[in-house]
N, C-alpha and C positions, 0 to 999 in steps of 0.2 A: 504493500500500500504506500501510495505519496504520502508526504508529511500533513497535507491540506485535508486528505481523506481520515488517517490519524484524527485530525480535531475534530473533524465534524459528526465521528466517532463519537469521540470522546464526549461533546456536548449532546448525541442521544443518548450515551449510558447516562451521562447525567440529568437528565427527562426522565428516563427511568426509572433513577435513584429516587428522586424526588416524588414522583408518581408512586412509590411502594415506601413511601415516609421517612426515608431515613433523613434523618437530619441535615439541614440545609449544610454549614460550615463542615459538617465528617465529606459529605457527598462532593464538596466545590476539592476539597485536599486530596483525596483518595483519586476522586480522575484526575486529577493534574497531574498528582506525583506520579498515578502511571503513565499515563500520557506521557509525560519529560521521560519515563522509565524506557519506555519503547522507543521513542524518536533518538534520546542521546545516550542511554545505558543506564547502568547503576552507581555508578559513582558522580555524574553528574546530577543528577536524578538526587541522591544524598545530599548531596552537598549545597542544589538550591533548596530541598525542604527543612536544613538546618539553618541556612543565611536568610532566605525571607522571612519567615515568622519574625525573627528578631530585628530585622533592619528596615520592618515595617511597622513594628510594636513601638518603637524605640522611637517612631516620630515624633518631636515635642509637640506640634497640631493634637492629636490623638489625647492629648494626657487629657483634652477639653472635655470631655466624653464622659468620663468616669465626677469626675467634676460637677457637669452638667447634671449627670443622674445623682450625685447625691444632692446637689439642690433642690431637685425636683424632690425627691423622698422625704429629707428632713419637712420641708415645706409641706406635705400629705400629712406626715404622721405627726409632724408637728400642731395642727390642726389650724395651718392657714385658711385651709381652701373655703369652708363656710359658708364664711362672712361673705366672700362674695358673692353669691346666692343670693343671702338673706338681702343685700343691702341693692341690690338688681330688681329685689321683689318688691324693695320698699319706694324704688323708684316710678318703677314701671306697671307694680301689679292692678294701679286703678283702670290700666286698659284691660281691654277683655279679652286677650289673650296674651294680657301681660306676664302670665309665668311662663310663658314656651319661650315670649322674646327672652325674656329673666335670664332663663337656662340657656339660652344660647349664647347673653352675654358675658353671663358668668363662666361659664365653659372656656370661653375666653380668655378670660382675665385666669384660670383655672392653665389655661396650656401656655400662658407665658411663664411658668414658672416651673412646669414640667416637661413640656417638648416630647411628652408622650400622649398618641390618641387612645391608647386601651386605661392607662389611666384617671385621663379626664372621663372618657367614658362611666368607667367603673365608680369613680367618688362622685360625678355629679350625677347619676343614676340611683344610686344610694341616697341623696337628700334632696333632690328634684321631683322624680319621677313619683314617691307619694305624695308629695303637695302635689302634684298635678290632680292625681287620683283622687285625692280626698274633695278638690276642688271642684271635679264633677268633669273633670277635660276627657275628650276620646282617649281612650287607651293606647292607639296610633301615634297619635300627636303628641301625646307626652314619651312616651319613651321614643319615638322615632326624633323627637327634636332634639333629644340626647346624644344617641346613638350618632346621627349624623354631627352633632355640636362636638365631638370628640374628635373628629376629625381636625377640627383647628391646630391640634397640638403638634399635627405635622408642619404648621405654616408658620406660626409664630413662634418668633423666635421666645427662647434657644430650643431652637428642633435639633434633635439628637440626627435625623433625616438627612436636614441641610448640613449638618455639621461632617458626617460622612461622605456625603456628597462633595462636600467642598475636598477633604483630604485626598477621597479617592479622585476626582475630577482635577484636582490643582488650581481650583477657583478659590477667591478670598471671603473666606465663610461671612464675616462682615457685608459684602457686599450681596450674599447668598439669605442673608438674615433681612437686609433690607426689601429685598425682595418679598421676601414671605411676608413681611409686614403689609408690602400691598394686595397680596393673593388673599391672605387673614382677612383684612377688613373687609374688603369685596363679599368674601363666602359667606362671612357674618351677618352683614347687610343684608346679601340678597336671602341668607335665609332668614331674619327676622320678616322681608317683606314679604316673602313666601307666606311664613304662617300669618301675617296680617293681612294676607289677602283672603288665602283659606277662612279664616275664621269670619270675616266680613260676609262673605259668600254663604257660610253652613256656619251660624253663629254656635247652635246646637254644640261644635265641638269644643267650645270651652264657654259654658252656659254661666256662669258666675263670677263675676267682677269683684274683686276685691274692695275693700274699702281704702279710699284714699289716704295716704299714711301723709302726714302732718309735714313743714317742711322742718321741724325740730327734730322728728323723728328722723326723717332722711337724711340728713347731717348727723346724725351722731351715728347711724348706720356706717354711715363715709369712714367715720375713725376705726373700724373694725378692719379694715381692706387697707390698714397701712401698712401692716408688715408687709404685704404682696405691693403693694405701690411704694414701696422702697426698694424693694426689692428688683422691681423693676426698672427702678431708676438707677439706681449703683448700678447695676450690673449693663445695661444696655445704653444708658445713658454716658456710663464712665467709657465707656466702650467704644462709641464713636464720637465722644468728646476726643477720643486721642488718651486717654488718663493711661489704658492697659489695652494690649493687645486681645482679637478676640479669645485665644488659645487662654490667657490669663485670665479672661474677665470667666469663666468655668469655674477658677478655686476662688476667685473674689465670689463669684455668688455662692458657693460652698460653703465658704465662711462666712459671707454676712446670711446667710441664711439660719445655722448656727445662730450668730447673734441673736439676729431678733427675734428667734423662736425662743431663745433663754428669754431674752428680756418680755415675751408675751407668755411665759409661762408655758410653753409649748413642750420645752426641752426638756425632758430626761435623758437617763442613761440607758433605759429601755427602746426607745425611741431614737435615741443615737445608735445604738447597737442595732436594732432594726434597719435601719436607713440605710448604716453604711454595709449589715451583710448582703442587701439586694442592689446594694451596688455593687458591691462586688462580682456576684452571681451575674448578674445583665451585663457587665461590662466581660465579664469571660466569654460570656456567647458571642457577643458582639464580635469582643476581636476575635474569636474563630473565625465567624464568617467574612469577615473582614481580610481574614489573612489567606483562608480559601480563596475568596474572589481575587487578591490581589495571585498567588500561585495560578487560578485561571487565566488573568492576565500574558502570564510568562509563557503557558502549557501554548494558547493561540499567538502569539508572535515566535513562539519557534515551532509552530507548526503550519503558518501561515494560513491558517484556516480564518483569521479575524479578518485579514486582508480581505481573503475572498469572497467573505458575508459581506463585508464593505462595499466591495465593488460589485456583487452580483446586484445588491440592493440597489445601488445609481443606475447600474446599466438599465434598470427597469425603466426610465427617465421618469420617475413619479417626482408630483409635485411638492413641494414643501409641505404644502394642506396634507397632501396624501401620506406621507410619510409620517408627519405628528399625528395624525389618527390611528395609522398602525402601531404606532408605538403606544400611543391612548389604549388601545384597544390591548396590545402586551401586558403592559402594568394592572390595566383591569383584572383580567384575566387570572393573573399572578397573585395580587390581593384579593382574590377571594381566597386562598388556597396557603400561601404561604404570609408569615409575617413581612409587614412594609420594608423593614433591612434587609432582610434575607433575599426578597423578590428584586431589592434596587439592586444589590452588591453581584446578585448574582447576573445580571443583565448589564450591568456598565461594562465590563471588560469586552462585552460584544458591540451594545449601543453607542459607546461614544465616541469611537473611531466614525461610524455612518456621520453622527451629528457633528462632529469637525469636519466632515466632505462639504456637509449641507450648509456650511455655516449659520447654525444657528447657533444665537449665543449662549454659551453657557451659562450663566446666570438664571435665563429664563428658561434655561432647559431642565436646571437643578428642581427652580421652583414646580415648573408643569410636572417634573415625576414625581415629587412629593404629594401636589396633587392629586394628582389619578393612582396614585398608590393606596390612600387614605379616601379615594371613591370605591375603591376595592372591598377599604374595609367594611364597605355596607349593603355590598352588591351579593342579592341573592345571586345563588343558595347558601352559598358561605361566608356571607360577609359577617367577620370576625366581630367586630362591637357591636353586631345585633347579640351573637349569643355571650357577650360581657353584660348587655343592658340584661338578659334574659336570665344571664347566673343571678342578678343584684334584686329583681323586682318581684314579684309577687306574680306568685305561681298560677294566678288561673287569666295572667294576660301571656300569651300563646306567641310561639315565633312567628307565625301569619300573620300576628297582628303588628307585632312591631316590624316585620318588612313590608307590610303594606303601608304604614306609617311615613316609611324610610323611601318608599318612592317618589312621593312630593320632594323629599331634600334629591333627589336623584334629579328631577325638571332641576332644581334650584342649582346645583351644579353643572347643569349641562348648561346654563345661560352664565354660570360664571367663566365655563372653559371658551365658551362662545366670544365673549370678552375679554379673556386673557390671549385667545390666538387671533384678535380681529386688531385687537389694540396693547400691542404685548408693551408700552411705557408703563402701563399699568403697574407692571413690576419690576420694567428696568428704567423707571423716573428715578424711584429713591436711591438706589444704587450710581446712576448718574451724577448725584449731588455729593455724591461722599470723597 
């Protein structure tokens, strides 16, 4: 067999692999290193799966990661997240479908501080989705606004997403961050107006308006959501003041995190110890698969099979439209199935050679697969944050219900992709400015 045949091998045992579950990061290692085994022998073969692992671990970018997710954790278990719930509900809840928007903005303010979507999902699912219910709202419409609102954690920053993205792509995660800021707000928008148009149309699905909370009340609310609004500002603020690089602003919000959860009473040693063992745990998976995708890398350039997905792909002479739909359509696909890292890492080392032919920019190419990754995670039959919303809620609202729910945010993102690929400043304005 040619070297080119070799890879293209190698990447259907690896469909395979993944198809019969073994784990993403064993499956990306295991074909490569054979792969490099048969193309160059066994001593080369050795000798890259002892040198990469470490010369890819060892990236000072990377430490940002471990960083970032213990921010996000102290921040959960330290009991930030809340308040911003309550204090969303005390703004908004005298509209009448003021807790869906609530939860969506909270969810928000919810994924800038963890940069995870099963996350957000999981804790605003948990203190959301029975207010909804108690409230008399469609079963749909409360967990499905969750479910989808989870998704945000991919866009705003600090996304654990974009921050891989940036390392593995050699894009300036800063400017990868600024972006998501404008994909975030976009998806937020358009899905609050989603549910406020739903519910104007079929009032029925949220029948009970709350009672309008005082403006005394909604100010002292506001003081609850200052950890998280400091937290936001030190970290992301000091960030592209210039103060720390984005790689450093990771352990600065690590440690102001820390801080202000002692100083709100948040902080134990329980809770310390919690935090940092699931970062630990997450951050091992992580860099497996991260070091897998990086050895797929090496397997297709010395097999030259990356080449020739590159160039069969152009020869097709499809349009730029056509080609970001296929790859729209890839990432879908993959997030129903596999976790959003696992589905990105394992496709960069294929996709990003095409999208440097295609010149599109990287920046908004980081953001769009963040996107449609975390469209994934909601797209029947498997999309992953219906059955986190489905673990956290109450047993006799059914998975039908919350993916029929989840198809309205499904319109609500196809008009957000519609906008991000009609008018892509959208997301490379902020990025421009920096």
């Amino acid at each position: 067999m040619t070297p080119e045949v070799i890879g293209l091998v190698g990447l259907a045992v690896l469909a395979l692999l993944l198809l019969l579950r073994m784990p993403v990061g064993l499956s990306l290692i295991l074909v490569s290193f054979t792969g490099i085994y048969v193309l160059l022998g066994p001593r080369p073969a050795w000798g890259i799966l002892t040198s990469v692992p470490y010369q890819f671990a060892a990236k000072w970018t990377l430490s940002s990661v471990p960083m970032f997710l213990l921010m996000g954790y102290v921040c959960y278990h330290g009991g930030m997240t809340r308040a911003l719930f309550v204090t969303a509900r005390s703004w908004l809840g005298a509209l009448l479908d003021g807790l869906a928007i609530a939860s969506v903005f909270g969810a928000g303010g919810f994924a800038a501080v963890t940069g995870s979507s099963v996350a957000c999902a999981a804790a605003m699912g948990r203190i959301a989705v029975p207010e909804m219910t108690r409230a008399g709202y469609d079963p749909g419409l409360a967990t499905g606004s969750i479910a989808a609102a989870g998704t945000l954690g991919a866009l705003i920053p600090p996304s654990i997403l974009l921050i891989l993205f940036g390392i593995f792509a050699q894009v300036p995660i800063g400017d990868l961050f600024l972006g998501g800021i404008g994909a975030g707000v976009l998806t937020a928008i358009t899905y609050a107006a989603m549910v406020y148009i739903r519910v104007r149309i079929n009032p029925v699905l949220a029948p009970i308006r709350e009672v309008s909370a005082g403006w005394e009340e909604r100010f002292s609310h506001l003081h609850g959501i200052w950890p998280v609004f400091v937290l936001f500002v030190v970290v992301i603020g000091g960030m592209f003041a210039g103060f720390f690089t984005a790689t450093e602003a990771g352990a600065v919000g690590a440690l102001a995190s820390c801080l202000i959860a002692w100083v709100n009473g948040g902080l134990t040693f329980a809770t310390l110890r919690q935090s940092v063992n699931e970062t630990i745990v997450t951050s091992a998976a992580l860099f497996l698969i991260a070091i897998g995708a990086n050895l797929l890398t090496r397997f297709l350039a010395l097999s030259g099979s990356g080449e020739l997905i590159t160039q069969t792909i152009l020869t097709f002479g499809a349009s730029e439209l056509a080609l970001i739909m296929g790859i729209a359509l890839v990432y879908i696909i993959l997030g129903m199935f596999l976790d959003p890292i696992g589905a990105m890492l394992l496709t960069l080392p294929v996709l990003l050679p095409v999208v440097t032919e295609a010149g599109i920019p990287f920046v908004w190419f980081g953001v769009f697969v963040a996107k449609f990754l975390e469209i994934g995670m909601i797209t029947p039959p498997v999309g992953l944050n219906v059955f986190v919303i489905k673990g956290v809620v109450d047993r006799s609202i059914s998975l039908g219900v919350i993916f029929r729910g989840v198809i309205w945010f499904l319109v609500a993102d196809a008009v957000v992709v519609a906008i991000m690929v009609a008018f892509p400043q959208v997301i490379l304005w902020l990025p421009s400015q920096n």
